[in-house]
C-alpha positions as CSV (number, residue, x, y, z in Angstrom):
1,X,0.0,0.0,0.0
2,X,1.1,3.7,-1.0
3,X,0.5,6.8,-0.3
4,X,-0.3,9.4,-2.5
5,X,-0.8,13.2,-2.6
6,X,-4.2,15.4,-3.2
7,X,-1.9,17.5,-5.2
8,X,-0.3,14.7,-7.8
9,X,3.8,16.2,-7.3
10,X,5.0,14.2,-4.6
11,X,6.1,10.3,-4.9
12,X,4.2,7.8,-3.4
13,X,5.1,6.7,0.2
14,X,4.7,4.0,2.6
15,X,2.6,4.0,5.7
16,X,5.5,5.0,7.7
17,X,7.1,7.7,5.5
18,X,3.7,9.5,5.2
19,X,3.4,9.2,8.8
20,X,6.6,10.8,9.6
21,X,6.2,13.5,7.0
22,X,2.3,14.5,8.0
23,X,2.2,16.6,4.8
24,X,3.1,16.2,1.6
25,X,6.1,17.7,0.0
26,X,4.1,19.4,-2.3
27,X,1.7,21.0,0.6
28,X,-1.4,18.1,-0.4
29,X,-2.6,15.6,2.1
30,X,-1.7,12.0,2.1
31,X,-4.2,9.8,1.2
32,X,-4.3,5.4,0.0
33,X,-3.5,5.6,-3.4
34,X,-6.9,2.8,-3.3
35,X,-9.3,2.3,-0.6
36,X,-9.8,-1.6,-0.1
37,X,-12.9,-3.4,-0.2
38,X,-13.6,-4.6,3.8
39,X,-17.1,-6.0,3.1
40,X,-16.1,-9.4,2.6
41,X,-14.1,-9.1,6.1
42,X,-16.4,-6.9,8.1
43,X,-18.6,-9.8,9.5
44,X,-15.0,-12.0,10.7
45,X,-14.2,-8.9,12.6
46,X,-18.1,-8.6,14.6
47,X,-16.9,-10.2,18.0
48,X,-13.3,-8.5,18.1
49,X,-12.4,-6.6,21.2
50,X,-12.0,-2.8,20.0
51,X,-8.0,-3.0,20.3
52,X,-7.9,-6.1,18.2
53,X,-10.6,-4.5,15.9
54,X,-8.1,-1.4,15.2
55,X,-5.1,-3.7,14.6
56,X,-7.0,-5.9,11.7
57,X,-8.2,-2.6,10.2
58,X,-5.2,-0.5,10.2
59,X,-2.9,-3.4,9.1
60,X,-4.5,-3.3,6.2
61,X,-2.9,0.3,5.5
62,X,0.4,-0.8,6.7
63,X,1.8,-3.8,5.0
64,X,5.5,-2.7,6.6
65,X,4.2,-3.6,10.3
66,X,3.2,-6.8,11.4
67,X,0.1,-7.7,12.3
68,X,1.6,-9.0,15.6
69,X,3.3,-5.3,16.3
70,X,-0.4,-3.5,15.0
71,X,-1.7,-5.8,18.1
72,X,1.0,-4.8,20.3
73,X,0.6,-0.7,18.9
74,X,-3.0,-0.9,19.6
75,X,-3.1,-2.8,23.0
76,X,-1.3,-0.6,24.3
77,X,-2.6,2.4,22.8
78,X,-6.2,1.5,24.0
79,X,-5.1,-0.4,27.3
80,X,-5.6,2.6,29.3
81,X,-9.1,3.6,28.2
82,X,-11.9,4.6,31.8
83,X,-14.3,2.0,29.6
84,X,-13.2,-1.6,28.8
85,X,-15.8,-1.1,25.5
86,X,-12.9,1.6,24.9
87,X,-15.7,3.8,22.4
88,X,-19.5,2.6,24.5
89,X,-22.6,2.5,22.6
90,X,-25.4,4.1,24.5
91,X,-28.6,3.5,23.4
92,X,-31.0,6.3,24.5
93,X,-34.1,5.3,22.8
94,X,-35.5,3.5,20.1
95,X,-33.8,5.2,17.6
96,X,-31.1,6.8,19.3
97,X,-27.8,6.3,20.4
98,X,-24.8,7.9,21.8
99,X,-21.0,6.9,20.7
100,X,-19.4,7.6,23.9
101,X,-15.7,8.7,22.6
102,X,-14.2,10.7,25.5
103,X,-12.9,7.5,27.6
104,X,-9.2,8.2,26.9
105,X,-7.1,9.9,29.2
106,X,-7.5,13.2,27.8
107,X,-11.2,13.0,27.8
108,X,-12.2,13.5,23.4
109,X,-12.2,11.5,21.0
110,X,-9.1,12.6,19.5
111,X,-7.2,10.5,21.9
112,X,-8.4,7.4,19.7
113,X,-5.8,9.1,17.2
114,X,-3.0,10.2,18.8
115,X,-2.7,7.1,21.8
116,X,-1.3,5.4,18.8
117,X,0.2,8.2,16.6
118,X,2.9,8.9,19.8
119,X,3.0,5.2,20.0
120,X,3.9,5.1,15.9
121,X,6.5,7.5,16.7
122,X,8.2,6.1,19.6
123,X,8.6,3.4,17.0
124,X,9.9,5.4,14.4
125,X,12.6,7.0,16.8
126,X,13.6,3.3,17.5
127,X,13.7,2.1,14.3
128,X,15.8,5.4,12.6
129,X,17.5,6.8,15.8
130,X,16.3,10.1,14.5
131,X,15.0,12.7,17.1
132,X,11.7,14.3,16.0
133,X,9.8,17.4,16.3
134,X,6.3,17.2,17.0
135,X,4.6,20.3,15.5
136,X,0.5,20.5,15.8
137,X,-2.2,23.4,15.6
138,X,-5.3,23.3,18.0
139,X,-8.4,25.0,19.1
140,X,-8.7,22.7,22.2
141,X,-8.7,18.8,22.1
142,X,-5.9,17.9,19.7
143,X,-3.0,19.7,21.1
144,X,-4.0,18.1,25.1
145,X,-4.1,14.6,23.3
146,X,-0.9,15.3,21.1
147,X,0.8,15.8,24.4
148,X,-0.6,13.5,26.3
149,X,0.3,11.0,23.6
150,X,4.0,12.1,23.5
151,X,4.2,12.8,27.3
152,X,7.8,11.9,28.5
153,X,8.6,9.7,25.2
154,X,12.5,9.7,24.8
155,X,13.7,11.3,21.2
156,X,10.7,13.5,20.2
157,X,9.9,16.8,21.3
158,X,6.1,18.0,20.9
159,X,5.1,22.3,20.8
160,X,1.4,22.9,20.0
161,X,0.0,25.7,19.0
162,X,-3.4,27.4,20.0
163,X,-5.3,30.7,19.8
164,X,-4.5,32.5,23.0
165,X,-7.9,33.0,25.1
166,X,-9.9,30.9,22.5
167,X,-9.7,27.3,24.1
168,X,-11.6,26.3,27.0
169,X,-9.6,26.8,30.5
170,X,-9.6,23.4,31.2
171,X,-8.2,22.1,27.8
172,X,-5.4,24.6,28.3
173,X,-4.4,23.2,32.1
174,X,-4.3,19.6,30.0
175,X,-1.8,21.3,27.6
176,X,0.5,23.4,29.7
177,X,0.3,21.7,33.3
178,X,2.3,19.0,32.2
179,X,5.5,19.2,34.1
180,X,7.2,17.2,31.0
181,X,10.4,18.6,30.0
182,X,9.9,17.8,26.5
183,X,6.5,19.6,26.0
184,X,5.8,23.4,24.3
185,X,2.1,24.9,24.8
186,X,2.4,27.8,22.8
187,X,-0.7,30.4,22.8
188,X,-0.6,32.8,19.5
189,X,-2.9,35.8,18.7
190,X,-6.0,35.4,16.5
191,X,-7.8,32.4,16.0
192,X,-7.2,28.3,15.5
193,X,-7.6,29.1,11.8
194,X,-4.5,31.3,12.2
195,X,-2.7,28.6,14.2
196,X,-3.1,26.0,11.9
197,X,-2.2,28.2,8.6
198,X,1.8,28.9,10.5
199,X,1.5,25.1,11.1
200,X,1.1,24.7,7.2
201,X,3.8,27.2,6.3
202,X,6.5,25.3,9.0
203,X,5.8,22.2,7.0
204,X,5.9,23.8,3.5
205,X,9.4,24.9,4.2
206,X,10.7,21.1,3.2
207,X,14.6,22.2,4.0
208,X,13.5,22.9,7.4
209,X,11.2,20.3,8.2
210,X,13.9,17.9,6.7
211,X,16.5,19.3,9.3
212,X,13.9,19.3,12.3
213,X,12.9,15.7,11.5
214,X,9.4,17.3,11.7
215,X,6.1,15.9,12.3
216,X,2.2,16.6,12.1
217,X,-0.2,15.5,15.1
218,X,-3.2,17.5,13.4
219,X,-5.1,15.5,11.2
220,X,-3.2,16.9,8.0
221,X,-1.7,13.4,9.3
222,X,-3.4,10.5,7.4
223,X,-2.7,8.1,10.8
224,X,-5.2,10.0,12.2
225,X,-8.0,9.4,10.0
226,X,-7.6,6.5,9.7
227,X,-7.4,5.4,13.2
228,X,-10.4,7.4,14.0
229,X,-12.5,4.8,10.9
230,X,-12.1,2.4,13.3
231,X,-14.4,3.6,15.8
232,X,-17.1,3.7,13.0
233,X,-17.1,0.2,12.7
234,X,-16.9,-0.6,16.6
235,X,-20.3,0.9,17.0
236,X,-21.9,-0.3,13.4
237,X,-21.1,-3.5,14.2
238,X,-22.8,-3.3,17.1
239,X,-26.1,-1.7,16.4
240,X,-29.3,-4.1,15.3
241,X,-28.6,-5.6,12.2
242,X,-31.8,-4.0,10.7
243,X,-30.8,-0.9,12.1
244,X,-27.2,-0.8,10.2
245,X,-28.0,0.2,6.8
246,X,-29.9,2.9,7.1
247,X,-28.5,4.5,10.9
248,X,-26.9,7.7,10.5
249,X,-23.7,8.8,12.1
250,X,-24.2,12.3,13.2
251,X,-20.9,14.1,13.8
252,X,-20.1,17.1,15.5
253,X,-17.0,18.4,13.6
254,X,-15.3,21.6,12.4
255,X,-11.7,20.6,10.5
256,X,-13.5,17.5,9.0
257,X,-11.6,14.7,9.7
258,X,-14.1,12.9,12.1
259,X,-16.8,12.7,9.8
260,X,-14.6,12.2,6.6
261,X,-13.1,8.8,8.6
262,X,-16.6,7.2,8.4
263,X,-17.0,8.3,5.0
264,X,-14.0,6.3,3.9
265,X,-15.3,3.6,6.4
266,X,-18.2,3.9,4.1
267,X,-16.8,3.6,1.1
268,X,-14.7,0.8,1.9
269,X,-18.0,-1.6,2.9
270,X,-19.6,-0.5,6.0
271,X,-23.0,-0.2,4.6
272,X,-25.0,2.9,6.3
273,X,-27.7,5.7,5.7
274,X,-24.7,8.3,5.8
275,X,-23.4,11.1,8.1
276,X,-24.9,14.5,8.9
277,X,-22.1,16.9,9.8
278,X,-23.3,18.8,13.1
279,X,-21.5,22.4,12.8
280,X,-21.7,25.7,15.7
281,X,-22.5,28.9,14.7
282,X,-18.8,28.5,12.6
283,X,-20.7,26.7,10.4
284,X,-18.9,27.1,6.6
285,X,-19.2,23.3,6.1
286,X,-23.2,23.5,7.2
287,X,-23.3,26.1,4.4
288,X,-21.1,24.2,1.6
289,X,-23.5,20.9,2.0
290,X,-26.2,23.2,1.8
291,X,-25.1,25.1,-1.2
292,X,-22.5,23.6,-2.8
293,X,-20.3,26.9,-1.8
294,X,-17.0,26.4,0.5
295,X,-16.4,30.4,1.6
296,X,-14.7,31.6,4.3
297,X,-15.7,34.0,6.8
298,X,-14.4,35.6,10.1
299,X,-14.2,33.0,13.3
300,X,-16.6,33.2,16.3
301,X,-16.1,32.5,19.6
302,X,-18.7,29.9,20.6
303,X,-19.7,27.3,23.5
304,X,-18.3,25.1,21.4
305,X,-14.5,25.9,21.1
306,X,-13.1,23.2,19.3
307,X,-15.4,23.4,16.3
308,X,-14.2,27.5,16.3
309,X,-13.1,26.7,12.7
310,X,-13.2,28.1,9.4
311,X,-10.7,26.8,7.5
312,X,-11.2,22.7,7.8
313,X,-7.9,20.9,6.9
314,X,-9.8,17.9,5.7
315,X,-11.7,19.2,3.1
316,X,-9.0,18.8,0.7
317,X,-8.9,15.2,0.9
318,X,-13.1,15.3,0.4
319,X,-12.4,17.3,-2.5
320,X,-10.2,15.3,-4.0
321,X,-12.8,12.7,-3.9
322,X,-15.1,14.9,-5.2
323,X,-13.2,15.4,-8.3
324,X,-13.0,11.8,-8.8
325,X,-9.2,11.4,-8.1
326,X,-7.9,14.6,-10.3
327,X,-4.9,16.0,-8.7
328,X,-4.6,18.8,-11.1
329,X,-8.4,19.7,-10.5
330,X,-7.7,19.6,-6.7
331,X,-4.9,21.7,-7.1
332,X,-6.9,24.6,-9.1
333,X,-9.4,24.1,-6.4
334,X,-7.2,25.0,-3.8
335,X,-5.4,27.7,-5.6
336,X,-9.0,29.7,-6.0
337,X,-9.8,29.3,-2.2
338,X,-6.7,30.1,-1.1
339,X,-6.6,33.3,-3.4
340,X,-10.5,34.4,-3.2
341,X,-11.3,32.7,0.0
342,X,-14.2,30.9,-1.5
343,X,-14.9,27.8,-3.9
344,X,-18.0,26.5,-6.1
345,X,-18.2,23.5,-6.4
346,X,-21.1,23.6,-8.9
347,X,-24.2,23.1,-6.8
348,X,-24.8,20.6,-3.7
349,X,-22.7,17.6,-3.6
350,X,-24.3,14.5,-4.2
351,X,-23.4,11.6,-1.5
352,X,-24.5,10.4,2.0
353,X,-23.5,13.4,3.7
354,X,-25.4,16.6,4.9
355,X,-25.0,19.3,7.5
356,X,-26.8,21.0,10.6
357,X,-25.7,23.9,12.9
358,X,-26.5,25.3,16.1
359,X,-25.8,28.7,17.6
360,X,-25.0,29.4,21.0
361,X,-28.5,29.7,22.6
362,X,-29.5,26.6,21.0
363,X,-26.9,24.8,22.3
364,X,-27.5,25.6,26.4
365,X,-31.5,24.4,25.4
366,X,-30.0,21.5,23.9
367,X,-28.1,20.5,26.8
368,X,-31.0,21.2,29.2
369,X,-33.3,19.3,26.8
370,X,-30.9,16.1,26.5
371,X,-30.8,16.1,30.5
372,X,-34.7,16.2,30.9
373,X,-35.6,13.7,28.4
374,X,-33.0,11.3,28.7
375,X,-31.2,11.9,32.3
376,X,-28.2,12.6,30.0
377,X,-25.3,15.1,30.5
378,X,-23.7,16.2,26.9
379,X,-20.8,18.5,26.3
380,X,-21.4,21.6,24.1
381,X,-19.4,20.0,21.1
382,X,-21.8,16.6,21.2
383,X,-25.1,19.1,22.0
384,X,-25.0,19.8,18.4
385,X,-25.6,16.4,17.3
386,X,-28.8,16.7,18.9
387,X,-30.5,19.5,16.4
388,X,-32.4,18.1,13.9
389,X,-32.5,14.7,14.4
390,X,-33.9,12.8,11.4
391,X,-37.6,11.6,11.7
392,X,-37.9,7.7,11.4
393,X,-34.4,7.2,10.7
394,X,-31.8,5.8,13.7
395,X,-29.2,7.9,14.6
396,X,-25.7,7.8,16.3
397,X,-24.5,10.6,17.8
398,X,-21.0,11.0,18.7
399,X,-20.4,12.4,21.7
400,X,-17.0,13.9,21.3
401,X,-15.8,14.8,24.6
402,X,-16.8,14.9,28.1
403,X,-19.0,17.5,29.5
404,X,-16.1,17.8,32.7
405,X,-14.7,20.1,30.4
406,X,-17.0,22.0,29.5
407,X,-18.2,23.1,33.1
408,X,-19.5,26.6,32.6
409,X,-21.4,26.0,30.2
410,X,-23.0,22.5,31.3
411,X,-24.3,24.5,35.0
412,X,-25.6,27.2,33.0
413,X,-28.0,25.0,31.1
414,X,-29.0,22.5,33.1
415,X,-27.6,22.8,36.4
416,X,-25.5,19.8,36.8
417,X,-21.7,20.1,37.6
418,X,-19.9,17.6,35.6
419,X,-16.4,16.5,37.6
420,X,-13.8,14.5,36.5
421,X,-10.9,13.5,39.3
422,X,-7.9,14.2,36.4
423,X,-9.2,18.1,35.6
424,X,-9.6,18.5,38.6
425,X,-6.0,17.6,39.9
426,X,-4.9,20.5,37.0
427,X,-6.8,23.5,38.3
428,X,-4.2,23.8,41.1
429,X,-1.3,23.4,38.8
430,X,0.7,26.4,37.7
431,X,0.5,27.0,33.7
432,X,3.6,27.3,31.8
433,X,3.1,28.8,28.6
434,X,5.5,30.0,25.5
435,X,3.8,32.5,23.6
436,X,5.0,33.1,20.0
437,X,3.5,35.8,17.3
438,X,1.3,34.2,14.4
439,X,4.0,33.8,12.0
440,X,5.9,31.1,10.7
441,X,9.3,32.5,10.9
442,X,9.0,33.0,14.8
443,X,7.5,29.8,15.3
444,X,10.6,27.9,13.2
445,X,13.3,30.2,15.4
446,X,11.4,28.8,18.9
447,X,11.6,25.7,17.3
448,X,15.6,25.6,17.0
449,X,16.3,27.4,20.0
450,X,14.3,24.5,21.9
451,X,15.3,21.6,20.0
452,X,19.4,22.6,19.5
453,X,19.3,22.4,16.2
């Protein structure tokens, strides 16, 4: 299996080597040069336990690692989950469930990803000796999982980015009251959008990224998507089988790469009625699915932090679908957006997804409402899975993180106090933060100074 670029300019590259690199040389997004058919297998794997589940699937991807040392990689990557389902299906009534993914130790579901991405690179240092440099963007969840992932680990060297004052206090204790001597929590003015673009520029600079032995954590990385696919089939495979063809996943999302994982888990044979992207009031993908029209506007600070997005780094990938595999398409694409700040596709896109959003006040009712009618307590992020909930039609809502860290706003609408003993262990913790100016020049000169190089 190969990698290959949205963008058509860079060789292909194993699993590892795309790994490692995170982006492209010529600035696309790694992606399977083919996705493989997994309906023929899908009913073998039913009874696996979800570590064993993610080793079958990602070995698949990564013909260079056994299917012994995917085991080990995933066992240990997952060992440490609060829930020994690892990702718990909730059924709330008839027709509706909850994915529960915020059981890792960082509480969200991006610590499905990046358990085994630090895990894949504490490999990689073994195997090459070579020291790396962890470089990530956040608006909340990523960066404390990043680090969490990477805590300690001997020859790498994580700094994360986020937008100063834009991240909920709690994710910012997980990110800089580490203690760790080899992790950077670096606050920058402006937005995540703003973040993520230096983290883009870093990695387009290939001499530097080459001498810095660089690495992404965002989901730029194609490890990450892919890891996060496996969660999709942990709960399909355990819904009612006359329920699985025609439940839709409901995904609260604002770079993408959550709900464009069970699209490709889709495409490769897991046979569903399709995704509904669940935006906040940032909701540019709620308007492209709607209209067909991917434009950019300014970034609102919302309930819902970590969907505080305007510029999804998936969406390239989802376009290069969309053009049916055409690099050269994909790359005019991208060239217009990046030069206009906006992008017709030519009218709605035909497929299995569509979008919702919810603004702020809607949100707190939505909590408040979940909690009356089902005794249920949902962070801000997974309250805007709730809107719109298709009539008839069985729904799985993922419930992205845990509403312990979203405290403020969960008392305010419905009066509960969600607690969880590890945030609370932070809030007595001193911060230490690096603060570094929106620009990729400063960020690559904190980046020598702290790594020697």
């Amino acid at each position: 299996m190969q990698y290959i670029s949205t963008r058509g300019g860079s060789a292909p590259q194993s699993f590892t080597q795309a790994v490692e690199m995170g982006l492209a040389p010529d600035g696309g997004l790694f992606l399977p040069e083919r996705l493989p058919d997994l309906s023929g297998k899908l009913e073998g794997w039913a009874e696996l336990p979800y570590a064993e589940l993610a080793a079958a699937f990602l070995g698949e991807f990564a013909p260079e690692i056994s299917g012994e040392e995917w085991r080990e990689l995933t066992r240990e990557a997952y060992g440490g989950f609060a829930d020994e389902d690892v990702a718990p299906l909730v059924r709330l009534d008839e027709r509706t469930w909850v994915l529960e993914l915020f059981h890792g130790p960082t509480l969200a579901f991006k610590d499905f990803a990046l358990q085994l991405l630090g895990l894949l690179y504490k490999r990689q240092v073994a195997r090459t000796g070579k020291r790396l440099t962890v470089l990530g963007a956040t608006s909340g969840d990523t960066g404390s999982a990043a680090i969490h992932g990477c805590l300690g680990r001997e020859g790498m060297t994580i700094f994360i980015l986020y937008p100063d004052g834009r991240v909920a206090p709690l994710q910012e204790r997980q990110m800089a009251c580490t203690g760790a001597a080899n992790v950077y929590a670096m606050p920058v003015p402006g937005t995540f959008d703003d973040a993520q673009r230096v983290v883009k520029e870093v990695f387009g600079d290939r001499e530097f990224a080459e001498t810095m032995h660089l690495s992404a954590v965002n989901s730029i990385n194609i490890a990450r998507v892919l890891a996060q696919s496996v969660y999709y089939l942990h709960a399909w495979r355990r819904l009612p089988e006359d329920v699985r063809e025609r439940v839709e996943f409901v995904v609260p999302t604002g770079n993408f790469g959550n709900v464009l994982a069970g699209w490709l888990a889709q495409r490769m044979g897991m046979r569903c009625g399709g995704f509904r992207v669940a935006t906040n009031r940032n909701d540019i993908l709620y308007r492209f699915f709607g209209t067909g029209v991917y434009e950019e506007s300014e970034v609102a600070a919302s309930h819902a932090p970590s969907m505080d997005i305007q510029a999804a780094s998936n969406f390239e990938r989802y376009l290069y679908y969309l053009n049916g595999g055409d690099a050269e398409r994909t790359v005019a694409a991208m060239r217009e957006l990046r030069s206009i700040g906006r992008l017709d596709v030519g009218g709605v896109p035909a497929g299995t997804i569509r979008a919702s959003r919810m603004d702020d006040e809607t949100i707190a009712a939505t909590i408040r409402a979940v909690k009356e009618r089902y005794g249920y307590v949902v962070d801000p992020h997974t309250a805007c899975g709730f809107g719109e909930l298709a009539e008839g039609r069985a729904s799985v809502v993922l419930a992205t993180a845990s509403p312990a860290k979203f405290p403020d706003v969960v008392v305010a609408a419905c009066g509960v106090e969600p607690r969880d003993a590890t945030l609370e262990a932070l809030k007595g913790r001193a911060l230490e933060r690096w603060p570094v100016a929106a620009e990729a020049e400063a960020v690559k000169a904190f980046l020598r100074e702290r790594s020697g190089r």
